[in-house]
TORSE-934361 format. One record per residue (C-alpha): z negated, x negated, y. Coordinates in Angstrom, 1 decimal. Each point is the difference from the previous one (the first is absolute). Example, Ala and Ser with C-alpha at 12.3 -4.5 7.8 and 13.67 -1.06 7.14 Angstrom:
<nodes>
+--------+--------+--------+
:     up :   east :  north :
+--------+--------+--------+
:   -7.8 :  -12.3 :   -4.5 :
:    0.7 :   -1.4 :    3.4 :
+--------+--------+--------+
</nodes>
This chain:
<nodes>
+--------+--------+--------+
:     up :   east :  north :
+--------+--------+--------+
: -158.8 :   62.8 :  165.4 :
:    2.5 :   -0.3 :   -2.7 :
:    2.1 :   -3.7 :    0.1 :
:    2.6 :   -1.2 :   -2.5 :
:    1.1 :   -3.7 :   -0.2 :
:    3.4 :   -0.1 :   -0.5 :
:    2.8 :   -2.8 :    0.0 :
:    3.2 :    0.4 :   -2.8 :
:    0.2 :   -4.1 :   -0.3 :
:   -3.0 :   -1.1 :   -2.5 :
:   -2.7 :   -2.9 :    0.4 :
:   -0.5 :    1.2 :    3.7 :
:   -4.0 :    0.7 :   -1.0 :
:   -0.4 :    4.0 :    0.0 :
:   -2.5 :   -0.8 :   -2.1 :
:   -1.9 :   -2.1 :    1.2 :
:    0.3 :    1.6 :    3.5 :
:   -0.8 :    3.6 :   -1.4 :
:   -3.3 :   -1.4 :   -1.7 :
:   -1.4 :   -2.2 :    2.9 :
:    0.2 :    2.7 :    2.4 :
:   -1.5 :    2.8 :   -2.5 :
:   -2.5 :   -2.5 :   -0.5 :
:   -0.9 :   -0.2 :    3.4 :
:    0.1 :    3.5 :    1.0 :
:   -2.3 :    0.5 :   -3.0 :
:   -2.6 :   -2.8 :    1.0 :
:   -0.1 :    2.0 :    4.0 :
:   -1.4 :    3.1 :   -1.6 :
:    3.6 :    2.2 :   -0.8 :
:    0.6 :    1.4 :   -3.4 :
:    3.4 :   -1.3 :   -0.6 :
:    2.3 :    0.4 :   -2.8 :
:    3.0 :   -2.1 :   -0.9 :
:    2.5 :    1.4 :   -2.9 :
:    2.1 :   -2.9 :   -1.5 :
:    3.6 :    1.2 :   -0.9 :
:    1.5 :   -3.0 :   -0.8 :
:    0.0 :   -0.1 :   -4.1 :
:   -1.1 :   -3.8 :    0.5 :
:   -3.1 :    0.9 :    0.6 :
:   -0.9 :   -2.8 :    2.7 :
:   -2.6 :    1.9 :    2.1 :
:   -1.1 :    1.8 :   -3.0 :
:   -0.7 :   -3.5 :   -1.6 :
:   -1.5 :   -1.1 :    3.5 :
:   -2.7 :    2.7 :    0.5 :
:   -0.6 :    0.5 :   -3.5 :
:    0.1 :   -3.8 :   -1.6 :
:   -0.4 :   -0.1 :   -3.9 :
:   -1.0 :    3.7 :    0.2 :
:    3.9 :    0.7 :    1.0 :
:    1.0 :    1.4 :   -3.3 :
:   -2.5 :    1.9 :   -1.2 :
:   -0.3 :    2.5 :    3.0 :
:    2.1 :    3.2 :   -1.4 :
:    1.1 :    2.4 :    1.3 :
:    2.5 :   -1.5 :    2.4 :
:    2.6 :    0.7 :    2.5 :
:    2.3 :    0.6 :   -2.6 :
:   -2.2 :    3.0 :   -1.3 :
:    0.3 :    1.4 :    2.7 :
:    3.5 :    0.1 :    0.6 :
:    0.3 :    1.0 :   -3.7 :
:   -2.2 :    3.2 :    1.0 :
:    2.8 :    0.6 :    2.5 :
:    2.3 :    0.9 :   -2.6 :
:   -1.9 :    1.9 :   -2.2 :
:   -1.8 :    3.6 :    1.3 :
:   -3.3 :    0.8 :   -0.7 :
:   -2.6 :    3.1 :    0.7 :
:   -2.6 :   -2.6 :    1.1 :
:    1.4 :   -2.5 :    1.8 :
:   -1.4 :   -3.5 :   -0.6 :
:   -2.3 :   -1.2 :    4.0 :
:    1.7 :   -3.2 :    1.2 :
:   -3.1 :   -1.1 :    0.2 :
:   -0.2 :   -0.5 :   -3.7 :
:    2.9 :   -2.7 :    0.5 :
:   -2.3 :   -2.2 :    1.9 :
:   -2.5 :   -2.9 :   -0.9 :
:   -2.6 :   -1.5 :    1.7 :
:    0.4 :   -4.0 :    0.9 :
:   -2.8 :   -2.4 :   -0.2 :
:   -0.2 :    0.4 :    4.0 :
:   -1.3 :    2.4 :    1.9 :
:    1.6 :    3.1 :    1.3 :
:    3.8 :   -1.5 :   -1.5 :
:    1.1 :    2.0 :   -2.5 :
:    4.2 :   -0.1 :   -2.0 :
:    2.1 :    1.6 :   -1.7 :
:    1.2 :   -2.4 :   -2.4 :
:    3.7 :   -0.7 :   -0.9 :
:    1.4 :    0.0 :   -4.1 :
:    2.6 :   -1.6 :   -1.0 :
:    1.1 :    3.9 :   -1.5 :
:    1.4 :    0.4 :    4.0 :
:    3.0 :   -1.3 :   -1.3 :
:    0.5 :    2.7 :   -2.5 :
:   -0.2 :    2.7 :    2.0 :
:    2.1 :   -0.8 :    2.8 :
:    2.9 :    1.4 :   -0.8 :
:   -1.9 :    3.3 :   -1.0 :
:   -1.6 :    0.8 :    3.2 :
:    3.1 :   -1.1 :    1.8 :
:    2.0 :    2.6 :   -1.9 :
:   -2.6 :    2.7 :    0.4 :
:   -0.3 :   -0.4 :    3.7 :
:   -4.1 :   -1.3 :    0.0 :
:    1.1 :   -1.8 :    3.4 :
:   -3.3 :    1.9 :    1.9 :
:   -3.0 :   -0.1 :   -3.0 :
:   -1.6 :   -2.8 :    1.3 :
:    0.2 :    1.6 :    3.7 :
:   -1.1 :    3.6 :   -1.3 :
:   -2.9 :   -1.9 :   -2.3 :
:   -1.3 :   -2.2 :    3.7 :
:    0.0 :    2.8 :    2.5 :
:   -2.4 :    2.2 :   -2.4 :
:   -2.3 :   -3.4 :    0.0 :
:   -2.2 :   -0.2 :    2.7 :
:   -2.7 :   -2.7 :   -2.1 :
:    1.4 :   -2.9 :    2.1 :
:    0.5 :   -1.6 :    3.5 :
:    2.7 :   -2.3 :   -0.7 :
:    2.6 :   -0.1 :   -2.6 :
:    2.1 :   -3.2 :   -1.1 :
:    3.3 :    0.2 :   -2.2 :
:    1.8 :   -2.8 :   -1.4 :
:    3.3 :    0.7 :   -1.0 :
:    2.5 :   -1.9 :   -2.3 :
:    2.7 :   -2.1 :    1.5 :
:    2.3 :    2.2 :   -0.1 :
:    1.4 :    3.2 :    1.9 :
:   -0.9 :    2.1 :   -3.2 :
:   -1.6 :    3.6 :   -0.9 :
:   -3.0 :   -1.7 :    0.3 :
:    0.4 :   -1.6 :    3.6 :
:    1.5 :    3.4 :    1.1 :
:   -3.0 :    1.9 :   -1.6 :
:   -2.6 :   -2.4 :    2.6 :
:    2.3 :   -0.4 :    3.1 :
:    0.1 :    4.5 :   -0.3 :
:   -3.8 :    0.0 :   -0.7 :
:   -1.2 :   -2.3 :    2.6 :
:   -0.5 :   -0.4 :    3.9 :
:    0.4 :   -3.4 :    0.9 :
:    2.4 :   -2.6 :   -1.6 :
:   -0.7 :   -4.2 :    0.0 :
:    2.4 :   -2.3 :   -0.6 :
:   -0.6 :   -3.3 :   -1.2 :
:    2.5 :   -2.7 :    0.8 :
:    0.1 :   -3.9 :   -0.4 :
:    1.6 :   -2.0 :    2.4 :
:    3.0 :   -0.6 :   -1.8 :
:    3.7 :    0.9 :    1.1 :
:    0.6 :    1.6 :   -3.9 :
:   -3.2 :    2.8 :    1.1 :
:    2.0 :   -0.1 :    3.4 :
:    2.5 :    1.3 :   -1.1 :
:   -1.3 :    2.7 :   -2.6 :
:   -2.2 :    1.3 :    2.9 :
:    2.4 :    2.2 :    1.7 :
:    1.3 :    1.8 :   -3.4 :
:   -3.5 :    0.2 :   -0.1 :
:   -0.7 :    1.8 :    3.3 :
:    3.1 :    2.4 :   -0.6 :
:   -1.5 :    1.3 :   -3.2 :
:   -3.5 :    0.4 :    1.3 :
:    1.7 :    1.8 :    2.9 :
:    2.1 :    2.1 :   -2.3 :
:   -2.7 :    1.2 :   -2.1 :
:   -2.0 :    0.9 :    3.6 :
:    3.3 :    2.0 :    0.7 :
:   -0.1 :    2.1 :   -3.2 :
:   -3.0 :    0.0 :   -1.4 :
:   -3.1 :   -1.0 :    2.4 :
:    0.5 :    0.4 :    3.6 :
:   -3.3 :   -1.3 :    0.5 :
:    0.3 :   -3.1 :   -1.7 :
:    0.0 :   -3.1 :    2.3 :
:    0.7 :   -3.9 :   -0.2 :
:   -3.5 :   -1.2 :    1.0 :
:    1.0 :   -3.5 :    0.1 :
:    2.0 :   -3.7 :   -1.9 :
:   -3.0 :   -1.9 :   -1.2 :
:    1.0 :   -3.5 :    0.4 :
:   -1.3 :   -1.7 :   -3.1 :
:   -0.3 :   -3.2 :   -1.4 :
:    0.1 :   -1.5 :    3.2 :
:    0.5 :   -3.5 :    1.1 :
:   -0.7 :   -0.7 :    4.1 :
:    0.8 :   -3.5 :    0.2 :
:    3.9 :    0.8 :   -1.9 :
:    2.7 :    0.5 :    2.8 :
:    2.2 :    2.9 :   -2.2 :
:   -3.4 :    2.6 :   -1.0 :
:   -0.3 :   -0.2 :    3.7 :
:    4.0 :    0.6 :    1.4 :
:    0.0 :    3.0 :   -2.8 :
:   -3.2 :    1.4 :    1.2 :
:    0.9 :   -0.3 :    3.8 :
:    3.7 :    1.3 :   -0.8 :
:   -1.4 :    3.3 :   -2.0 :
:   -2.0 :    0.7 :    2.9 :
:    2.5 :   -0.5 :    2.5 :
:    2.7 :    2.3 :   -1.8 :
:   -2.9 :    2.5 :    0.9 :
:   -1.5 :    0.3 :   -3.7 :
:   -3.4 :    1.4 :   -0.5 :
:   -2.1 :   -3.6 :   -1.2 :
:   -3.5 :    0.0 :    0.1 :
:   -1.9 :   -2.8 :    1.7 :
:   -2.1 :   -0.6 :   -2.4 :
:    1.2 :   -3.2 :   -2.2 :
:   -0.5 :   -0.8 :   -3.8 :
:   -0.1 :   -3.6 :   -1.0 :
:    1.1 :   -2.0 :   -3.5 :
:   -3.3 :   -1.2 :   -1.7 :
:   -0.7 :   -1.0 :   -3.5 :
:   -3.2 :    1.9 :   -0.1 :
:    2.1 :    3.3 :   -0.3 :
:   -0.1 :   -1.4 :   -3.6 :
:   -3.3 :    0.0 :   -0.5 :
:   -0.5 :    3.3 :    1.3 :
:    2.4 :    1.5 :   -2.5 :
:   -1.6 :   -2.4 :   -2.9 :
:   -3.3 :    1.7 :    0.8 :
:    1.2 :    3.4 :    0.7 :
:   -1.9 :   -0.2 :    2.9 :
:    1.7 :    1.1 :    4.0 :
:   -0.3 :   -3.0 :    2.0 :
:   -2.8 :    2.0 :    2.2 :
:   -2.2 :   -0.1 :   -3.1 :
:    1.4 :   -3.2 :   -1.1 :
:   -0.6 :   -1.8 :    2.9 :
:   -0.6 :    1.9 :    3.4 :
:    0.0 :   -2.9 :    2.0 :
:    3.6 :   -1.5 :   -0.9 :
:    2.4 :   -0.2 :    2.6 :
:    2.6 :    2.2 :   -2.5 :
:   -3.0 :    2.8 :   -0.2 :
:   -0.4 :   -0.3 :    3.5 :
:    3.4 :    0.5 :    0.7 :
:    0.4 :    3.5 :   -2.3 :
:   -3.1 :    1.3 :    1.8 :
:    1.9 :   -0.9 :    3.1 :
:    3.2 :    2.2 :   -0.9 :
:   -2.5 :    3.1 :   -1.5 :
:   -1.4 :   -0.1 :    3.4 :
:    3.1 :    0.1 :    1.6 :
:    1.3 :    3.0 :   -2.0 :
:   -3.1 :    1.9 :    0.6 :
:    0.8 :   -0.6 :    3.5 :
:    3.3 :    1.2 :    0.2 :
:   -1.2 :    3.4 :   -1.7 :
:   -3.2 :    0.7 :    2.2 :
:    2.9 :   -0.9 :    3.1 :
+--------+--------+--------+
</nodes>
């Protein structure tokens, strides 16, 4: 299964969400990938810790490959490293994603990354996390991918980006991926005991948009998880936070086997 975590506003946690649920698939037995397209790095830096910048070659190799040709085309599989855990590998991001933008726009490189993924068949689950932004980049994951998360904090600001946000997933399933699906809004940073997270959740579900049950709440120890480069099911398994993000992989793996 191939998911992308999406959302155009910034701060929202792709991240962190994209990593944590890797991690877990990884630690229940799946070979799982996660290719970081955001040129900040942040999942990158999360898997990979102090090690971040010396893994070459990177995402941006391989969309550099896209615009040259060659008789011996270069195996994805040389783009990817290893992470300290076991079976989570990335594709790290460069800041050189900048750079080429405009190139592979011009050129039309829109369906590389999907071409490069449906010749792989070394993984069980693949996690993308995307810029925040509806760039070539974005495009490139939301055409390559299955399934589409959404992470949203429960403020009325990411209210109100949401449904530009839902239009250009759908618009993107119109002409370029039927097959591509809103799996679910993850509600994140959470706060039960505040009155308005609550009204925004209830009134997204009422206005009949897909929310997943599963609930993600604000804790400092996210922190130390990114200090430590370390998933919060390595960091600490038995946090309520880790709980929580094994709670919402469960969930997802539900709604596919359904």
């Amino acid at each position: 299964m191939r998911r992308v975590v999406f959302n155009q506003k910034g701060g929202v946690g792709k991240s962190t969400i994209v990593c944590n649920l890797a991690a877990i698939s990884a630690s229940e037995g799946l070979r799982t990938l996660v290719i970081d397209l955001d040129v900040q790095g942040n999942s990158t830096q999360y898997l990979l810790g102090d090690q971040a910048g010396e893994a070459t070659p990177t995402v941006a190799d391989f969309f550099e490959t896209a615009l040259t040709y060659s008789f011996k085309p270069v195996e994805f599989s040389s783009f990817v490293h290893a992470t300290p855990f076991e079976n989570l590998d990335v594709m790290p991001a460069h800041p050189d994603l900048d750079a080429l933008h405009g190139k592979l726009e011009s050129r039309y490189k829109i369906y590389k990354l999907r071409d490069a993924l449906n010749e792989l068949d070394t993984y069980d689950a693949i996690y993308i996390d995307t810029p925040p932004a509806l760039n070539f980049y974005t495009r490139s994951a939301l055409i390559a991918v299955e399934r589409c998360l959404i992470p949203f904090d429960c403020d009325d600001f990411s209210r109100r980006a949401l449904y530009a946000l839902l239009d250009n997933v759908k618009e993107i399933q119109q002409d370029h991926n039927a097959g591509l699906e809103v799996e679910g809004i993850v509600i994140n940073q959470f706060q039960p005991r505040a009155s308005l997270p609550q009204q925004l959740v209830d009134e997204l579900v009422s206005e009949g948009l897909p929310v997943l049950g599963s609930r993600l709440s604000s804790s400092v120890k996210i922190r130390e998880s990114h200090q430590h480069a370390r998933p919060m099911i390595y960091l600490d398994p038995r946090h309520k936070l880790a709980q929580e993000y094994v709670a919402l992989h469960r969930e997802l793996v539900g709604s596919v086997e359904d």
